[in-house]
C-alpha positions in Angstrom: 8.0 9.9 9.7 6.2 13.3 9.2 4.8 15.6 12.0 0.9 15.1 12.7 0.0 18.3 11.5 0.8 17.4 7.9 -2.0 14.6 8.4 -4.1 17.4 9.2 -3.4 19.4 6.6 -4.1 16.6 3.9 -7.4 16.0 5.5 -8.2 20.1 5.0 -7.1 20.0 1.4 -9.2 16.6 0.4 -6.6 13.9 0.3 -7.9 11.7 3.0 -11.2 9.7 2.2 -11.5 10.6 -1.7 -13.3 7.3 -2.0 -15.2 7.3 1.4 -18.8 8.6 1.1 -19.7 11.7 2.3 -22.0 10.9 5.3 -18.3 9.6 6.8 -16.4 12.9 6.1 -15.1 12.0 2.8 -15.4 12.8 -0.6 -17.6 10.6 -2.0 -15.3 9.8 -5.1 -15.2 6.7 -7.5 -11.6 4.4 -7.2 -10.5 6.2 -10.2 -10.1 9.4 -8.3 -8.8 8.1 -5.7 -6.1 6.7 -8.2 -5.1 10.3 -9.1 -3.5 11.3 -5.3 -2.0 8.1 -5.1 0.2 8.8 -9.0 0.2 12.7 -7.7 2.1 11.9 -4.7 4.4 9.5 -6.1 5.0 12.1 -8.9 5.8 14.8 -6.5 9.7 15.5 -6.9 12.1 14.4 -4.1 9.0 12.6 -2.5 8.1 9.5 -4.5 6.0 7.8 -2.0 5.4 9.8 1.5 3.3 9.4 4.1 1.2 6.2 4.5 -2.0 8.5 3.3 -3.0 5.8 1.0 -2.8 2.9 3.0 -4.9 4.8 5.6 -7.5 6.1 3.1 -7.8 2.9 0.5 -6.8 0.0 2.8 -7.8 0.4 6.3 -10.7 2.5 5.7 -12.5 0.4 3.2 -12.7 -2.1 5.7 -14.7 0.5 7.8 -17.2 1.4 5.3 -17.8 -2.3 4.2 -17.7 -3.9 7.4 -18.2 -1.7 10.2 -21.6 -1.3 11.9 -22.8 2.5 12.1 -21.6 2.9 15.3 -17.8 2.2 14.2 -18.2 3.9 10.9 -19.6 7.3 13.0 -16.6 7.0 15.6 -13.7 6.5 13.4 -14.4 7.6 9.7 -15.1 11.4 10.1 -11.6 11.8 12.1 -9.6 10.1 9.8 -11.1 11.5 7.0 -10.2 15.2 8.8 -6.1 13.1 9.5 -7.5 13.0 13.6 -7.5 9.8 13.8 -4.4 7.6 11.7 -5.1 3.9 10.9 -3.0 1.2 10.7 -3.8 -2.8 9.9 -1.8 -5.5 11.1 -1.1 -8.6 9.1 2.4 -9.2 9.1 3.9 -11.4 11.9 8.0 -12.2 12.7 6.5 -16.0 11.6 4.0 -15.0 9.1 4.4 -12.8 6.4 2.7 -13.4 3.0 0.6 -16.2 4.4 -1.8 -15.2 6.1 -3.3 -18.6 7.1 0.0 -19.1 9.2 -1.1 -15.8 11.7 -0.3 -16.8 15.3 -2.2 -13.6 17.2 -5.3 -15.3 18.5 -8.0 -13.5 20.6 -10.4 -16.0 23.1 -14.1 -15.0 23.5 -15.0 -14.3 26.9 -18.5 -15.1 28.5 -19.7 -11.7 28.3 -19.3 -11.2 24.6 -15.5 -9.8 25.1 -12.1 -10.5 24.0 -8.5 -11.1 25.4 -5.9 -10.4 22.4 -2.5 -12.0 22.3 0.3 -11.7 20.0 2.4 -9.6 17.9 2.7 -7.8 14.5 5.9 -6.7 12.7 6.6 -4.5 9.7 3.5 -2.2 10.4 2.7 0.7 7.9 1.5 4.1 9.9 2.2 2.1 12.8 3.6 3.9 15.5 1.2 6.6 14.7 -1.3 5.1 14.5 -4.8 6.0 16.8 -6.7 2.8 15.5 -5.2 -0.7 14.0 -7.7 -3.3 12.0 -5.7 -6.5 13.7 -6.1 -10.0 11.9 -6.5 -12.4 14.8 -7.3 -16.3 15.0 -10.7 -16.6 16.6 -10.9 -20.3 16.3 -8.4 -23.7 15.8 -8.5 -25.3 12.2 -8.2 -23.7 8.9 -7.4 -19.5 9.3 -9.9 -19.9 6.3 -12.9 -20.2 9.4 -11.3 -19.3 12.1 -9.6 -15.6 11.5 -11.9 -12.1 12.8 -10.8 -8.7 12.5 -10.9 -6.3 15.4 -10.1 -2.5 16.0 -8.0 -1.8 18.6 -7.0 1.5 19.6 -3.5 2.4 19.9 -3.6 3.5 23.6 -3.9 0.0 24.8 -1.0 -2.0 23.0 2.7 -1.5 23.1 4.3 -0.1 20.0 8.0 -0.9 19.3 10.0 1.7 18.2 10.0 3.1 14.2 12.3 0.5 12.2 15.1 1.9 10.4 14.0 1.2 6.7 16.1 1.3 3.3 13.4 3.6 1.7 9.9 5.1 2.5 11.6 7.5 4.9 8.6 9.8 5.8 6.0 6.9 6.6 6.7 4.6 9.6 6.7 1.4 10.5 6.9 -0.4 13.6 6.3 -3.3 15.6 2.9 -3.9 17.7 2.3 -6.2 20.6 -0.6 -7.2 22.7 -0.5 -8.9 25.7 -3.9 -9.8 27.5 -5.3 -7.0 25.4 -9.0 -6.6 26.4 -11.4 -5.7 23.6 -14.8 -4.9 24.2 -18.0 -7.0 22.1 -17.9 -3.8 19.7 -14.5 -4.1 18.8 -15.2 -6.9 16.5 -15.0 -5.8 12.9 -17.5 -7.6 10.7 -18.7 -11.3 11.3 -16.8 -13.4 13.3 -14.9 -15.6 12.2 -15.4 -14.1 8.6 -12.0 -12.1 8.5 -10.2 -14.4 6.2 -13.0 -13.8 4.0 -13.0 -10.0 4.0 -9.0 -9.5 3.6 -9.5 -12.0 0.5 -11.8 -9.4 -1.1 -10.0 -6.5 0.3 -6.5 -7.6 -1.4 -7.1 -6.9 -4.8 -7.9 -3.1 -4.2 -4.6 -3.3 -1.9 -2.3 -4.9 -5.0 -4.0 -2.3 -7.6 -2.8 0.5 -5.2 0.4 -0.7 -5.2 0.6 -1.3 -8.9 -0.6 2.0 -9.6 2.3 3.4 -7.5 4.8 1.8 -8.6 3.9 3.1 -12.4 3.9 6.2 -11.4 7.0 5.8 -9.9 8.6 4.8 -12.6 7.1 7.5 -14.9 8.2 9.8 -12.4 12.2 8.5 -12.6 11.9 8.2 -16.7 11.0 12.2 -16.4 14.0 13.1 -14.5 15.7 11.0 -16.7 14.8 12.7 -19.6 15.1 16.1 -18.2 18.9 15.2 -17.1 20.0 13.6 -20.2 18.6 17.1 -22.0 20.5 19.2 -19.5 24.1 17.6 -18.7 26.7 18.6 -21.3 29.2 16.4 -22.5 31.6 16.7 -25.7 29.4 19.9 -26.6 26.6 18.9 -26.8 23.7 17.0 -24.1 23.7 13.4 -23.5 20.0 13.1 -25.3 21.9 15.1 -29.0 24.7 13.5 -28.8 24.8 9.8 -27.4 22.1 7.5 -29.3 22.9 4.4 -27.0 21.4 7.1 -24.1 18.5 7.5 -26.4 17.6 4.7 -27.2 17.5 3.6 -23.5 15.0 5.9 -23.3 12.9 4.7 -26.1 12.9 1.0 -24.4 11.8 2.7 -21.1 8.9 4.4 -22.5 7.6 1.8 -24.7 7.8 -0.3 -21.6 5.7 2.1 -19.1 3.3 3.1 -22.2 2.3 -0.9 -22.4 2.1 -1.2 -18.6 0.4 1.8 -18.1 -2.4 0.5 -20.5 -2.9 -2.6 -18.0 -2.6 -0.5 -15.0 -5.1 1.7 -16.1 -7.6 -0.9 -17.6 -7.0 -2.7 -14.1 -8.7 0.6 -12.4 -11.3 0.4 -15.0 -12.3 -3.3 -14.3 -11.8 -2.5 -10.3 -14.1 0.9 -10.7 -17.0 -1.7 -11.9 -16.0 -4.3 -9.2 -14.4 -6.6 -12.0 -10.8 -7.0 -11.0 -10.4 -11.0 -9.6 -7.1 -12.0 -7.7 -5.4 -12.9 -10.5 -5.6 -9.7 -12.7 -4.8 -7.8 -9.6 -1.7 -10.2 -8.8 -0.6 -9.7 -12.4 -1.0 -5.9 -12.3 1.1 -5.6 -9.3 3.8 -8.5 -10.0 4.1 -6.4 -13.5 3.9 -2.9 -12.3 6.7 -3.4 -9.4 9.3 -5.5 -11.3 8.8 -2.7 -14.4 9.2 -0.2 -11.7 12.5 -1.2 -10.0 14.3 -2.1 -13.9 13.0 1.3 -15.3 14.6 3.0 -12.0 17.6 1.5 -11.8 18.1 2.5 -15.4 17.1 6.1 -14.3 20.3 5.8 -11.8 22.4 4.5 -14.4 21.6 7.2 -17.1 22.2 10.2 -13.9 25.8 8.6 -13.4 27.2 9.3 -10.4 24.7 11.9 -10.0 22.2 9.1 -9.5 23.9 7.4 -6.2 23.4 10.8 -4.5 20.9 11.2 -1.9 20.0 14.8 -3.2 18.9 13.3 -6.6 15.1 11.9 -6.8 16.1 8.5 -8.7 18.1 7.9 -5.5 15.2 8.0 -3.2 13.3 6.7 -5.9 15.2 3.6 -6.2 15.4 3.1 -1.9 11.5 3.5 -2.3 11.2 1.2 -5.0 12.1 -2.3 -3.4 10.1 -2.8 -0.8 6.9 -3.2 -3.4 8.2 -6.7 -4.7 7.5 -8.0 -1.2 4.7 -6.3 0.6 1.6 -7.2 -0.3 2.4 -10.7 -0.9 5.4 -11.1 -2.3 6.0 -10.8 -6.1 6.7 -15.1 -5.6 3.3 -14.8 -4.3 1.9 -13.2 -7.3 2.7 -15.7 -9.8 1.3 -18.5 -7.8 -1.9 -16.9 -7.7 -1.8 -16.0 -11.3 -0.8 -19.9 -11.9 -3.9 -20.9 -10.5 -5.4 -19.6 -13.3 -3.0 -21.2 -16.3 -5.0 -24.4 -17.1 -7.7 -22.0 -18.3 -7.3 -21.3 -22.3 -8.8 -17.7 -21.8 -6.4 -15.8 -21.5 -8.0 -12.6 -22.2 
């Protein structure tokens, strides 16, 4: 993970809250804009991913602006929109990963308006350094559909395991959370209770558009250092681009592929930036975008040779980075029963 001063510092050059109004410390950007840091960062060499910056910015802090009172959105927005204040959310549990109706974290109501929180999360982004986590918690027996809330819990009163040791995304952490007879205040709720189910389905799509978004970039970002090596390593006299076609042509197949997907990605923003973008498109963007991602990388590897398996080259990193976005956010599985939910329609525009 990185220092906290570098949070800092992204929240003095504009990188935190692009899309958060300005009343909260932020910019006051459209989505679009906010797409542009999330491709700049992955383009950035040696660095395809980084800190958790948008996870803070354009997944835990939406859930502020949309669903906070003014009171929450006064406390916590301004300091994480100057990288104060880090936020987490917690979904994931050892027993519940993409299904989020199987969430075992529960939090009882106590007479005075209160709450006791129970329970554990596992694979959490920004969380160990986290100063404020949105947790999901059951609220109520039956369907997670009417019985899940969202609460925000500062970090100071749960116990955080220690950073996991993770194939890729090396300078954002990850950790384990646990509560145990946590007690929340009444203004720790976060939106309507019982109505948390209903806000992380409408918060997801923005979530799987981030994620597709990166993972294009990514992959742009591996096809340039591709390019540039195959122009630069010699071999027979002349570079591998002059004077091996099959190398070429591997290129050719990469580009056409990220110059279709990148029309989708980007016509995905469009539709999201006029708060068109259903499950489905979303699911398809990001079930596309990261299986596109990891071929088009591990072709990068394959074109840098041995060159490639070394830690010092990007693609290496690149490719350590590039797994983990076929399972978060639902697994890519996940994806395509969503988007099958959708296949007895004859639209298919």
């Amino acid at each position: 993970m990185v220092p906290r001063e570098l949070w800092k510092k992204a929240g003095d050059i504009g990188l935190l809250g692009v899309n958060t109004p300005e009343e909260y410390g932020g910019l006051g950007c459209d989505i679009l804009f906010a797409a542009i840091t999330w491709e700049e960062q992955c383009y950035a060499k040696g660095s395809p991913t980084g800190p958790g910056f948008a996870l803070h910015s354009d997944i835990v802090m939406p859930y502020l602006v949309r669903y906070g009172t003014e009171a929450q959105k006064q406390k916590y927005l301004p300091p994480m929109c100057r990288g104060e204040v880090i936020g987490a959310i917690a979904m994931t549990e050892p027993s519940a990963g993409s299904d989020l109706q199987g969430i075992k974290t529960h939090a009882t109501e106590n007479a005075d308006g209160s709450w006791t929180l129970n329970g554990s999360k596992t694979y959490i982004t920004n969380g160990f350094m986290s100063d404020i986590v949105i947790v999901v918690a059951r609220t109520k027996s039956g369907k997670a559909a009417h019985g899940t809330s969202l609460f925000l819990v500062d970090a100071e009163k749960m116990t955080k395991g220690n950073p996991l040791n993770k194939m890729g995304f090396k300078a954002n952490d990850t950790c384990e959370l646990f509560f145990d007879d946590m007690h929340l205040a009444p203004d720790a709720l976060l939106g309507q209770k019982h109505g948390g189910f209903y806000a992380l389905m409408s918060e997801l799509p923005q979530e799987r558009l981030n994620i597709a978004v990166e993972a294009q970039a990514r992959a742009e970002a591996a096809f340039e250092e591709a390019r540039r090596y195959l122009g630069e390593r010699q071999a027979f006299g002349k570079s591998l681009f002059d004077g091996q076609q099959v190398l070429r042509h591997k290129l050719a197949d990469m580009k056409t592929a990220l110059t279709v997907n990148r029309a989708f990605v980007d016509s995905c923003l469009e539709l999201h930036s006029r708060g068109a973008l259903d499950t489905a498109t979303a699911s398809m963007a990001k079930l596309a975008s990261t299986e596109l991602a990891w071929k088009v990388i591990d072709e990068a590897v394959q074109l840098h040779g041995g060159a490639g398996f070394m830690w010092e080259y990007p693609v290496a990193r690149n490719l350590a980075d590039s797994r983990v976005p076929r399972i978060y956010g639902g697994t890519n599985e996940i994806m395509k029963e969503l988007i099958a939910r959708t296949c007895r329609s004859i639209d298919v525009a």
